[in-house]
N, C-alpha and C positions, 0 to 999 in steps of 0.2 A: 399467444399473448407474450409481450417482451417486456420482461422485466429488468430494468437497469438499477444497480445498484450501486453507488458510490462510498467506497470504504476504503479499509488500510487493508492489512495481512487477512489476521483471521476476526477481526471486529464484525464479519458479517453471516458466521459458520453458522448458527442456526438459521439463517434465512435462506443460504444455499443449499443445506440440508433439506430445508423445506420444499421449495421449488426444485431442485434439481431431478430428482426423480418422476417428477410429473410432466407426461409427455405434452400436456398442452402448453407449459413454457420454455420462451428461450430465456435463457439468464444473460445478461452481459456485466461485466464488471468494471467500472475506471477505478486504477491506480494511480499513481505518481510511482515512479523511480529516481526520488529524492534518496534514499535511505542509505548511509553510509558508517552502520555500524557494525562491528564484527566483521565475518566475514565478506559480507558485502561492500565495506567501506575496503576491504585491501583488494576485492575485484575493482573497485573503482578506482582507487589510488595508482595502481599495476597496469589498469589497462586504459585508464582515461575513458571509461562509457559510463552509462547509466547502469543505475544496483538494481538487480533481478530479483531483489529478496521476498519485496510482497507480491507483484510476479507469482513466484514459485508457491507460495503461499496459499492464492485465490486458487491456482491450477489444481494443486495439491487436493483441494476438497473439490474443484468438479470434476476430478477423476474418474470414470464408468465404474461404479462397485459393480454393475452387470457386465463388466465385457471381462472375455474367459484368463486376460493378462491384469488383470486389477492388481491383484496381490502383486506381480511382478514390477508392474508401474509405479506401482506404490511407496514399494520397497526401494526404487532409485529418489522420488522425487524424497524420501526421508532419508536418506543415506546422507550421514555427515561425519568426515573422517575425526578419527581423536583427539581431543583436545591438548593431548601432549605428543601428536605425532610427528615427526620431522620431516623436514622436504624429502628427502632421500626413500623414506621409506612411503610416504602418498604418493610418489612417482612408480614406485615398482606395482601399486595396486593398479595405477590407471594404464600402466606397460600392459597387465593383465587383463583389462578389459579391452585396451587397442587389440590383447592376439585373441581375443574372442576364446580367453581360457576362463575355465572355470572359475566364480566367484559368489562374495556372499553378498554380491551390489547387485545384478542383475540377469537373469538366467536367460542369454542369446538363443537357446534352443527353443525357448514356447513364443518369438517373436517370429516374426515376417527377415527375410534378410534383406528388404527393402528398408524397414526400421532400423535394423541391424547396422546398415552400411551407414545412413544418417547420423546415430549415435556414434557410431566410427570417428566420420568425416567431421562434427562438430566438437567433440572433445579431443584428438586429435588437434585442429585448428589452434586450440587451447594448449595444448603440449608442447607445441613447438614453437607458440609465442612466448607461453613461459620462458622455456630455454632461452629463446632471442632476447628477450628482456633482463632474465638473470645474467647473460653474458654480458649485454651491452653497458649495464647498469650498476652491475655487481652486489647485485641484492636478489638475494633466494625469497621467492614466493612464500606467503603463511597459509599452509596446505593444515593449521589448525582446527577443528570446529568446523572449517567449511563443508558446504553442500555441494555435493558432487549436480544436481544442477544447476546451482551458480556455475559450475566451471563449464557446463556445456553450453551455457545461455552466454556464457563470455565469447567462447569460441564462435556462436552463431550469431552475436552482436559484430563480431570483429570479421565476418564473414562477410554479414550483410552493408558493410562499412558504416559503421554504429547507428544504424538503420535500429531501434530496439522492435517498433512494429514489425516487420518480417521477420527478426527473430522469435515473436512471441507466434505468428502464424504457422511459423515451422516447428516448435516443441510442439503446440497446439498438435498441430495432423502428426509429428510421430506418435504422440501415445494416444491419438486417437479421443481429444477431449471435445464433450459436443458443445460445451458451453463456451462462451469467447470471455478474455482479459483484454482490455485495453487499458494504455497508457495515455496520458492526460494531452502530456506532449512528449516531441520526439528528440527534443532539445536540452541540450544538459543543462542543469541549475544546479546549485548548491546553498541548502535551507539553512537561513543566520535568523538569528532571534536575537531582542534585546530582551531584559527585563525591566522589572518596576523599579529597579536598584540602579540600572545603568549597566550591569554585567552582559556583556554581549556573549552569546553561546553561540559560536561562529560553522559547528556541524551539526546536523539532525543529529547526530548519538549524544551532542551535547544536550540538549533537549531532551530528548530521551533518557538520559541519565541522572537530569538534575531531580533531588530529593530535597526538599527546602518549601518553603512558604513564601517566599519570593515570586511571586506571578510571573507569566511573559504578557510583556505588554505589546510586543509589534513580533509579524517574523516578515523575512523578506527572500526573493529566491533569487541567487546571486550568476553571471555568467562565469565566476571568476573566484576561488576558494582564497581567502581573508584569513591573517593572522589577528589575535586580539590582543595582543602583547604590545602593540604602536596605541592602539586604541585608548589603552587604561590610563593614559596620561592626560585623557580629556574630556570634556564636560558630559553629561547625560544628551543635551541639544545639540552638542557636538557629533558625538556619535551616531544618532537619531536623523542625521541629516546627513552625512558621511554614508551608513546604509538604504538611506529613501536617494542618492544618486548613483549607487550602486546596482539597486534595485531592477529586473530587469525581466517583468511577467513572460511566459514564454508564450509561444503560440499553439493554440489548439491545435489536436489532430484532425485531418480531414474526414478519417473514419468515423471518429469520435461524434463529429455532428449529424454525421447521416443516424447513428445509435441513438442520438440522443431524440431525432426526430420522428425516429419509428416509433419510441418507448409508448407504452401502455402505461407502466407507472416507473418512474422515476424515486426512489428509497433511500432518503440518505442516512445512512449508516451509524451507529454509535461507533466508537471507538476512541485513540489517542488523538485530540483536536490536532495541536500545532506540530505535531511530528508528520500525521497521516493524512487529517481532511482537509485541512485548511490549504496546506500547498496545493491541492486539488482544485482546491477554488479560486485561487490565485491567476488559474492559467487567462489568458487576453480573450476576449469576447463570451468567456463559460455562462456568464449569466445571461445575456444577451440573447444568446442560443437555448437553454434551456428555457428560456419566458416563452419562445416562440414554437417551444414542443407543448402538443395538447396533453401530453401526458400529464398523469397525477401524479403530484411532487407529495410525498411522505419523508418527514422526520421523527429519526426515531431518538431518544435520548438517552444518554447512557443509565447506567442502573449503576453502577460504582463508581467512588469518588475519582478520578484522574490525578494521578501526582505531577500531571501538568496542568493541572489547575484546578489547585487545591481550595480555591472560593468560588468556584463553581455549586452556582444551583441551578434547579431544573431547567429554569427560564434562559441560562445564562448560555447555553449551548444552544439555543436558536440565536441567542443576540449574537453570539461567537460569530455563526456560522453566514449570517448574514451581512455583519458586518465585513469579512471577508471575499464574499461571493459580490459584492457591492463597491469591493474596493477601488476598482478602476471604472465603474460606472458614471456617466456623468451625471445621470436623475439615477438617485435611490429608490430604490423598491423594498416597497415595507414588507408587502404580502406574498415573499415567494414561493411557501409554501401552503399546499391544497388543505394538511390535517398534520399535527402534531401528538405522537405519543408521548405519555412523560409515566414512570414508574412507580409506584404508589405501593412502598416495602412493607410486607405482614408484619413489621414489626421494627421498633426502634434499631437503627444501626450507623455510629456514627460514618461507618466507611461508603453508606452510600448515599446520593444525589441526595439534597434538602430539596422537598417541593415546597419551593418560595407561590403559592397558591395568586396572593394579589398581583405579582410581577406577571404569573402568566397571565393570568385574566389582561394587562397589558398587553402581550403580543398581539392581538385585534387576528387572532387566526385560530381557525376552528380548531382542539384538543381534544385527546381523550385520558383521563387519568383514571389506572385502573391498576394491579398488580400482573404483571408481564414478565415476571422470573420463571424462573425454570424451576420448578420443583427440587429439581435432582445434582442441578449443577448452579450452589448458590453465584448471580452477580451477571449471570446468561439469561440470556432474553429467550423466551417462550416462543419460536414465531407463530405458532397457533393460535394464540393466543391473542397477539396481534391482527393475525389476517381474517380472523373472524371475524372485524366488525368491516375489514372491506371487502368478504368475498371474495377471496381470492385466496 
């Protein structure tokens, strides 16, 4: 049975958790490689590809907790250098994983030297682009906070010549992950947002970081990275139309719709709308393609309030999600999903989703409201909970 699930980073961990140890499913995952904060945004700024971040992130949880290197794989894809470390001194660690000397990143003796040599070859690749780039540029890498598989996912992007699909195929078989990550598309964009105020948030970390009551009212995925500083000097319709010709959905991947056409069920995901799913649904023909999969489309809603959209109610993350999955549609589709859950909290809590009850009985598609938290980790989804009423 193939389960495809559509999410951000880790907005889908109890549903991976769920499936992923049961031998009768395959899991597949789409991401976007929008994301350009932190350490991700200075792989992108440095080397010109697409951000590995939630990538690393989905990989990260389908990692084999049964194969005899877990802990060791493990232990790489969470390794992230110190927050206040200098280039100088991130360089001497990864000098040390180049001579295959001892380290507390990842122990080369319980690996294959097949793995061994790959790991080499791809972070390596990354070494010595850094250096060419600190030289040509005169700007030292931020080897802060980063993820030492960001640096290896750079090296095998720059490999596969910003191919990011071959790169995800090749971390995939080195550490031996049975689950697959796909990316939306293989094409770079760069995620701009307006708001309700007019204030353009010109990178996905702007988004992501904004803390305010100010909604976003559009986002848009750009060929081409936008100062907002020319911007502020004109109108809200001004700006609004300046990014709708800017505007520039990318194309699907090829793999993407054979996945999507195998799918059993099709799950989309709670999580961050405008940072994470929504650019996901932005990509050219995605809904097009998913109408024409027999699979069962499942939405699932979030259970805590998003400080990206802080007047969100229950209802409002289907209208979200559809209204962007519909964007470049030329007939709109009301009913694209099979069965909605919505969350129904043991108890008054203003930080999570308001079920707006009349608005869903609107959507004109089948719901179920019910409590779907997790006991133990309040604002987490149950997925047992969930997949009880679809058998599965």
């Amino acid at each position: 049975m193939n389960i495809l699930l559509i999410n951000g980073g880790r907005g889908a961990t109890s549903f991976i958790n769920y499936f992923k140890n049961k031998k009768k499913y395959n899991i597949y995952s789409i991401v976007n490689a929008y994301d350009d904060g932190k350490s991700t945004g200075t792989i992108r700024n440095f080397f010109k590809i697409l951000g590995p971040s939630d990538i690393r992130k989905v990989q990260s949880l389908f990692l084999d907790n049964k194969n005899k290197n877990y802990k060791n794989y493990k232990n790489f894809f969470e390794f992230r250098f110190d927050s206040n470390i200098s280039n100088y001194e991130a360089k001497l660690i990864i000098q040390k994983i180049l001579n295959f000397k001892n380290n507390k990143i990842i122990n080369f003796n319980k690996i294959s030297k097949h793995r061994s040599k790959k790991i080499y070859f791809y972070l390596k690749i990354f070494f010595d682009q850094t250096l060419k780039i600190e030289n040509k540029d005169k700007i030292l890498f931020n080897f802060q906070d980063c993820s030492i598989i960001n640096c290896l996912y750079a090296g095998a992007i720059i490999h596969f010549k910003r191919n990011i699909e071959k790169a995800i195929e090749e971390i995939t078989n080195i550490f031996e992950i049975k689950h697959k990550v796909f990316v939306n598309s293989n094409s770079e964009r760069f995620l701009t947002a307006i708001r309700a105020n007019g204030e353009v948030l010109v990178t996905e970390k702007d988004i992501v970081e904004i803390r305010s009551n100010q909604s976003i009212e559009e986002i848009y995925l750009l060929k081409k990275k936008i100062s907002k500083y020319p911007l502020n000097n004109y109108s809200i319709n001004y700006k609004k139309n300046f990014l709708k010709r800017k505007n520039f959905p990318p194309n699907i991947s090829q793999k993407l719709k054979k996945i999507i056409n195998n799918a059993t069920y099709i799950i989309f995901c709670p999580g961050t709308q405008h940072s994470s799913l929504y650019p996901t649904y932005l990509t050219k023909n995605f809904l097009s393609i998913l109408l024409k999969s027999s699979a069962k489309k499942i939405f699932i809603s979030n259970i805590g309030a998003d400080y990206e959209t802080p007047f969100y109610n229950a209802s409002d993350y289907v209208l979200g999600a559809m209204k962007y999955l519909n964007k470049y549609s030329a007939k709109k589709i009301k009913n694209i999903f099979d069965i909605a859950f919505f969350n129904k909290p043991l108890k008054a809590n203003k930080n999570y989703v308001a079920l707006d009850y009349e608005n869903i009985k609107k959507l004109n598609i089948k719901y179920i409201i019910d409590n779907f938290e997790d006991i133990k980790k309040n604002g987490h989804h149950d997925a047992k909970k969930i997949f009880q009423y679809l058998n599965i």
